[in-house]
C-alpha positions as CSV (number, residue, x, y, z in Angstrom):
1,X,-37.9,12.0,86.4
2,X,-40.8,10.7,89.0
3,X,-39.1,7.6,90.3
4,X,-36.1,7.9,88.5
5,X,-32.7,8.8,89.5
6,X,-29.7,6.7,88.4
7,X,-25.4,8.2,88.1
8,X,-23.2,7.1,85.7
9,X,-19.1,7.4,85.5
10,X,-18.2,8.5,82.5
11,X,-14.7,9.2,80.6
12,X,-14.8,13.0,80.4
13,X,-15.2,16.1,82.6
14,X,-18.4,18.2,82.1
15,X,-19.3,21.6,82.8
16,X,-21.7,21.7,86.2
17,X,-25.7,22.1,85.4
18,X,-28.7,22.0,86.4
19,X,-31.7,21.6,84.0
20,X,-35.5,20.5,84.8
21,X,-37.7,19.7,81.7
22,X,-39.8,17.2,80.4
23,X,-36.9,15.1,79.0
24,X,-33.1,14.8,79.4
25,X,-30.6,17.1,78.4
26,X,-28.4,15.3,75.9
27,X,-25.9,17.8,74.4
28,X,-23.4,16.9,76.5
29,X,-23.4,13.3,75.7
30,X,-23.0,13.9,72.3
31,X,-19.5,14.3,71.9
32,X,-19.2,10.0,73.1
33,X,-22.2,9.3,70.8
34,X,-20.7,11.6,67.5
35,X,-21.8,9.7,64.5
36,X,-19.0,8.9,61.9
37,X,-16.9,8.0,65.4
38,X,-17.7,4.9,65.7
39,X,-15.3,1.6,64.7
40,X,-15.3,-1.6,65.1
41,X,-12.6,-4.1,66.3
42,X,-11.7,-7.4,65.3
43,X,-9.5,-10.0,67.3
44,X,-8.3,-13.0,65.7
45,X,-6.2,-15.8,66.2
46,X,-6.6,-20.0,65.9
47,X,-7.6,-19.9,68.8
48,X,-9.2,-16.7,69.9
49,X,-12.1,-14.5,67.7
50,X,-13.8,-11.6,69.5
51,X,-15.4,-8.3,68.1
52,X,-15.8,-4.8,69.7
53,X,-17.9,-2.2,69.0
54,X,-15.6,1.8,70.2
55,X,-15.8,5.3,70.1
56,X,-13.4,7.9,71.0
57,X,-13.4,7.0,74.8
58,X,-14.1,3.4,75.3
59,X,-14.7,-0.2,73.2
60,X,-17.0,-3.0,74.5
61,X,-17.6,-6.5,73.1
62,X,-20.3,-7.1,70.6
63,X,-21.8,-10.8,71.1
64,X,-20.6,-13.4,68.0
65,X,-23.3,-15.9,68.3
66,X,-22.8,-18.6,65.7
67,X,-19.3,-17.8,65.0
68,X,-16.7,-20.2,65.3
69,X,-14.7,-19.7,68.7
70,X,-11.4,-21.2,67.1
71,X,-9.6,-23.0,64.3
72,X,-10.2,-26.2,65.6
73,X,-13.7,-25.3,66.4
74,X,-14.4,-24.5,62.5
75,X,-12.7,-27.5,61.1
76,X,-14.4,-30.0,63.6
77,X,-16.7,-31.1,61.3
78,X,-15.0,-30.5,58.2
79,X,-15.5,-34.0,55.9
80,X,-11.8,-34.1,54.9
81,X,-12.0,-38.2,54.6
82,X,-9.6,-39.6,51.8
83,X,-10.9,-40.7,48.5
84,X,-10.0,-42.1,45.5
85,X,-11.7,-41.5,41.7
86,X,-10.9,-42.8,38.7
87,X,-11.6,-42.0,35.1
88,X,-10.4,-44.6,31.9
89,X,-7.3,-43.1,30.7
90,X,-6.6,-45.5,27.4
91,X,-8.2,-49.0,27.1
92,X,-5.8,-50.9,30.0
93,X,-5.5,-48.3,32.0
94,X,-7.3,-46.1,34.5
95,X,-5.8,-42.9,35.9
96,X,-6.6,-42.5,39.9
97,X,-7.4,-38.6,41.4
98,X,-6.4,-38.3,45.0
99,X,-9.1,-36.5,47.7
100,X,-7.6,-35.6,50.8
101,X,-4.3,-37.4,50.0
102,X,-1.6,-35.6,51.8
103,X,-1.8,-32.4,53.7
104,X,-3.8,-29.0,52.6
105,X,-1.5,-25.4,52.6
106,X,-2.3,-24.8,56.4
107,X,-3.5,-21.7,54.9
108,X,-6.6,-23.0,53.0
109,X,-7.8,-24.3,56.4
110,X,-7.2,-20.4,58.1
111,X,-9.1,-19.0,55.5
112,X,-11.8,-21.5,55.8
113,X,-12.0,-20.3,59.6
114,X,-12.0,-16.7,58.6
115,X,-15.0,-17.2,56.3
116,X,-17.3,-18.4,59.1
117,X,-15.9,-15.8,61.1
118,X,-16.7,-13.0,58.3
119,X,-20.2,-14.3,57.5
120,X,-20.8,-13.8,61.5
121,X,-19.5,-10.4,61.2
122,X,-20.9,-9.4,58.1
123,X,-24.3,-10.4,59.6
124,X,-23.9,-7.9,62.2
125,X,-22.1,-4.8,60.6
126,X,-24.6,-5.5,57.3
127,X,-25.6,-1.7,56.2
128,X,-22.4,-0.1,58.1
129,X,-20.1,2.0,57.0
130,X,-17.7,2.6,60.4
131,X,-14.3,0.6,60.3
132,X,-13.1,-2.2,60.8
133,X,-9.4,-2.7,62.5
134,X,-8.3,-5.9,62.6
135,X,-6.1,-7.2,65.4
136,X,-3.5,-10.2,65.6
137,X,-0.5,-11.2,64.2
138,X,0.6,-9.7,61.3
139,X,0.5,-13.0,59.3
140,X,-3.3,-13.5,59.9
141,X,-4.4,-10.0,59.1
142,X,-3.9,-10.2,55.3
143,X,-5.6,-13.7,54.8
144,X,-8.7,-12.0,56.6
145,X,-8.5,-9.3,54.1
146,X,-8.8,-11.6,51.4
147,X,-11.7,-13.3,52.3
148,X,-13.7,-10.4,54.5
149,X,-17.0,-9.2,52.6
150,X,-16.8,-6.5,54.4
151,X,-15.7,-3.1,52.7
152,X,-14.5,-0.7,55.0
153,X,-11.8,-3.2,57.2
154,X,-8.7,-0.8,57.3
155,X,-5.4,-1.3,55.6
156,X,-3.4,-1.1,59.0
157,X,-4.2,-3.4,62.0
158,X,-3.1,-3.7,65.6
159,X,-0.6,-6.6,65.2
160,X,0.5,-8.6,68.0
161,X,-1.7,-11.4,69.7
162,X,-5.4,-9.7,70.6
163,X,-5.4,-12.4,73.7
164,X,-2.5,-11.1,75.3
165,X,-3.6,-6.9,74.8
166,X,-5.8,-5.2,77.6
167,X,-9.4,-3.8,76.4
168,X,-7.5,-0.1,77.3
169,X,-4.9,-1.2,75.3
170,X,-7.0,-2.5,72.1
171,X,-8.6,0.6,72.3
172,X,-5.8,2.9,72.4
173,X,-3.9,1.4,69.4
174,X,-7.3,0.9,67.3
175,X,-8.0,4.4,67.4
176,X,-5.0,5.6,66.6
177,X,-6.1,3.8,63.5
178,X,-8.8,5.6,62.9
179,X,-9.0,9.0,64.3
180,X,-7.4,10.9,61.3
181,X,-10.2,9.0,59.2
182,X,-12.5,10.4,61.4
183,X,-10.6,14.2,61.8
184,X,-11.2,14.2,57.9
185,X,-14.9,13.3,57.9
186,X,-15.2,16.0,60.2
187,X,-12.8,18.7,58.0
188,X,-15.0,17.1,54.7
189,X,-18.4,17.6,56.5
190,X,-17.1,21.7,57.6
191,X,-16.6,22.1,53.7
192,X,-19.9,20.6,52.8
193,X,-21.6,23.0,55.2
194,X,-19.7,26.0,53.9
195,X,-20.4,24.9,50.4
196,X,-24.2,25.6,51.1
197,X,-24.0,28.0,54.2
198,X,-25.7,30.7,51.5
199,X,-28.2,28.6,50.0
200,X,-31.4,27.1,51.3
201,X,-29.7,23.9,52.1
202,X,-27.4,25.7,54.6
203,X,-28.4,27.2,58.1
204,X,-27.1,28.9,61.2
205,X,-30.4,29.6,62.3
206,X,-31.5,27.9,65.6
207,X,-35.5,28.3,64.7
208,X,-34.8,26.8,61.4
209,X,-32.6,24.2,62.3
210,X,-34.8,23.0,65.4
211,X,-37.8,23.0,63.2
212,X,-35.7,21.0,59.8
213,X,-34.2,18.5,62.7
214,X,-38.1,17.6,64.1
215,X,-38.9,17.2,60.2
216,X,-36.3,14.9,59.6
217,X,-34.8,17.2,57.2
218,X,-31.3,17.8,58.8
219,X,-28.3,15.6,57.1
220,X,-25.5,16.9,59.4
221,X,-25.6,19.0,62.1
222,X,-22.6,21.1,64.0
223,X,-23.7,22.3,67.3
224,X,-21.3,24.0,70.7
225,X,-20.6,22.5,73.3
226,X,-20.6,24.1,76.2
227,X,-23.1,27.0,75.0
228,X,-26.8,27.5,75.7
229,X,-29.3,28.8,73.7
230,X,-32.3,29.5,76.3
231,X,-35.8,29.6,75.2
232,X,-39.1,27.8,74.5
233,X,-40.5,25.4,71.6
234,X,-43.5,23.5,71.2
235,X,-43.3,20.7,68.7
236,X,-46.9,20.5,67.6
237,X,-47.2,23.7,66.6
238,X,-43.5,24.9,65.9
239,X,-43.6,27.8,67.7
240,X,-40.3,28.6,69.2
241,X,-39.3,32.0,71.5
242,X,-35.9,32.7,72.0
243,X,-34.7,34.3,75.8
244,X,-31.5,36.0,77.0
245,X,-31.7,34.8,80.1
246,X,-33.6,31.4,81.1
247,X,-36.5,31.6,82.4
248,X,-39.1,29.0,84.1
249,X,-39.8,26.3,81.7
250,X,-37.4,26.9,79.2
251,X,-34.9,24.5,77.8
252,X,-31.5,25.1,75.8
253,X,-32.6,25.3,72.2
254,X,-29.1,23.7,70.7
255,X,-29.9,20.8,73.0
256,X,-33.5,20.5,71.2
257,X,-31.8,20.6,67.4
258,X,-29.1,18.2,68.3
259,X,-31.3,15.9,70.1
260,X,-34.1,16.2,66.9
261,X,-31.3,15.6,64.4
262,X,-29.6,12.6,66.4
263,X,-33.2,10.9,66.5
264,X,-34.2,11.4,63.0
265,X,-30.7,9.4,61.6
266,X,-28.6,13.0,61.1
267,X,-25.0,12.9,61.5
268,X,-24.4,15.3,65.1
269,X,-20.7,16.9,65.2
270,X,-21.4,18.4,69.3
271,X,-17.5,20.0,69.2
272,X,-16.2,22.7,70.8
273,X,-17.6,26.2,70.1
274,X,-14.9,27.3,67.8
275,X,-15.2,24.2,65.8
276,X,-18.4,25.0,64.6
277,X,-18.4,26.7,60.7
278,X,-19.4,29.8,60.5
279,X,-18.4,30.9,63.9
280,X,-21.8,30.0,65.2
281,X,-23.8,28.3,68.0
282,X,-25.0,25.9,65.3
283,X,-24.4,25.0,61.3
284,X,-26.9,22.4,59.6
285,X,-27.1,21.0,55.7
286,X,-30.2,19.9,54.9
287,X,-31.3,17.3,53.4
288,X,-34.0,19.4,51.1
C-alpha cells in the first residue's frame, strides 16, 4: 500500500506470490485464523493465574485485569474475624454458635479464589464457545470445574505446575487437547455441506458463493489453499468475470469469498485442496 510496507515471521511455509490490488490477499492466512480453532488456556495455582488465548500454531496471554493474582491475594480482605451468637436454648440456658472458630477445609478458601478467578474469565470469554484447557496440578483442576460458569472448560487438563511449563510447551500439550475436537468440527461441518450440496443452501459455485459471502449469507465456508481462481468482481454491482489466466487488475476470486465470509462472522475452513467436499475449489452452506 502507499506508505506501507511492514514483514512479519510467521509459523508456516507459504507458496511464493505476488499480488497487487486494492486490498490484501488473505487466503493464505487463513489457515492460523480458522474459526472453530481457537482455545483458550488456563493456568492456575495459589500462587500463579494467567489465561491464553491459541490456535494451531501459537498461544499468547490475554490480560486478567481485576482478577486475583494469587490465593493470598483473594483472601486478603476476606472478614474471617471470630464471633460468637447465641440463641435461648431452655429458660437457664443459652446455646453459643461459633463464626470462624477453628480452621475452614483449606478447600473452601481455593474455591473461593477460583470464583474471582472465573467471574474474570467468564467476563472475557462471555458469548464463546472455543475451549477451555485448564492447566495445574491435578488436584486444582477439578475444584475449578466445580465452580467455573463457564461451559465448554475440557474434561482433560495439562497437569503439572503452569509456572514451571514454557509458552511452547503449554501450547503443545493444550492442543493436543483439543485438536481432535476440532478434526471433528471440521468432519461434522464436511457432512453438513454434503447434506445440502444439492439444494439451494449448498454451493460450489465461486459467483454464487462470492456474491452469498458479501451478503452475509454464508454460514461456513470450505475454500483451497494453494489454488487461484483468477478474475474480476465489483461489489456494488456484483458483477463478476471469471479468467484462465490473470490478467491486469484481476484478483483470485476464492481469496474474495473467503475474505467476504471471514468479515461477515462465517466460519472459513482454508484447507488443503483435497479437503475441500465436493472435490472443488470452494463448498459454502448458506445461511438462507
Amino acid at each position: 500500500a502507499p506508505n506501507f510496507a511492514e514483514t512479519y515471521t510467521l509459523p508456516t511455509e507459504f507458496e511464493g506470490l505476488t499480488v497487487v490490488s486494492d486490498h490484501f490477499h488473505l487466503k493464505p492466512l487463513l489457515p492460523m485464523m480458522s474459526a472453530g480453532e481457537q482455545f483458550y488456556v488456563l493456568g492456575l495455582s495459589q500462587k500463579y493465574v494467567k489465561l491464553f488465548k491459541g490456535g494451531r500454531f501459537s498461544v499468547g496471554e490475554v490480560n486478567l485485569d481485576g482478577v486475583p493474582a494469587s490465593l493470598k491475594d483473594a483472601l486478603k480482605y476476606d472478614d474471617r474475624e471470630p464471633s460468637l451468637q447465641a440463641h435461648s436454648g431452655g429458660r437457664a440456658r443459652a446455646i453459643f454458635h461459633g463464626q470462624g472458630l477453628g480452621k475452614d477445609d483449606p478447600k473452601d478458601d481455593i474455591k473461593r479464589y477460583f470464583r474471582l478467578i472465573d467471574a474474570g474469565v467468564h467476563e472475557i470469554l462471555k458469548g464463546e464457545q472455543a475451549p477451555l484447557v485448564l492447566a495445574g496440578v491435578d488436584y486444582l483442576l477439578p475444584l475449578y470445574r466445580e465452580v467455573t460458569e463457564y461451559p465448554h472448560v475440557m474434561d482433560d487438563g495439562v497437569v503439572g505446575s503452569p509456572e514451571h511449563v514454557s509458552t511452547d510447551q503449554l501450547h503443545a500439550r493444550a492442543w493436543d487437547i483439543v485438536a481432535p475436537l476440532f478434526g471433528k468440527a471440521r468432519t461434522e461441518a464436511k457432512a453438513r455441506y454434503l447434506a445440502v450440496a444439492e439444494t439451494p443452501s449448498g454451493t460450489s459455485d465461486v459467483k454464487r458463493a462470492i456474491r452469498a459471502a458479501h451478503q452475509g449469507r454464508v454460514d461456513t465456508l470450505f475454500v483451497a489453499v494453494g489454488k487461484h481462481l483468477w478474475g474480476t468482481w465489483d461489489p456494488p454491482t456484483e458483477a463478476i468475470h471469471l479468467h484462465e489466466q490473470p490478467e491486469a487488475g484481476d484478483i483470485d476470486l476464492l481469496d474474495a469469498a473467503a475474505a467476504q465470509a471471514w468479515l461477515h462472522g462465517g466460519t472459513v475452513h482454508a484447507v488443503a485442496p483435497e479437503e475441500v467436499p465436493g472435490e472443488a475449489l470452494l463448498a459454502a452452506v448458506l445461511r438462507y
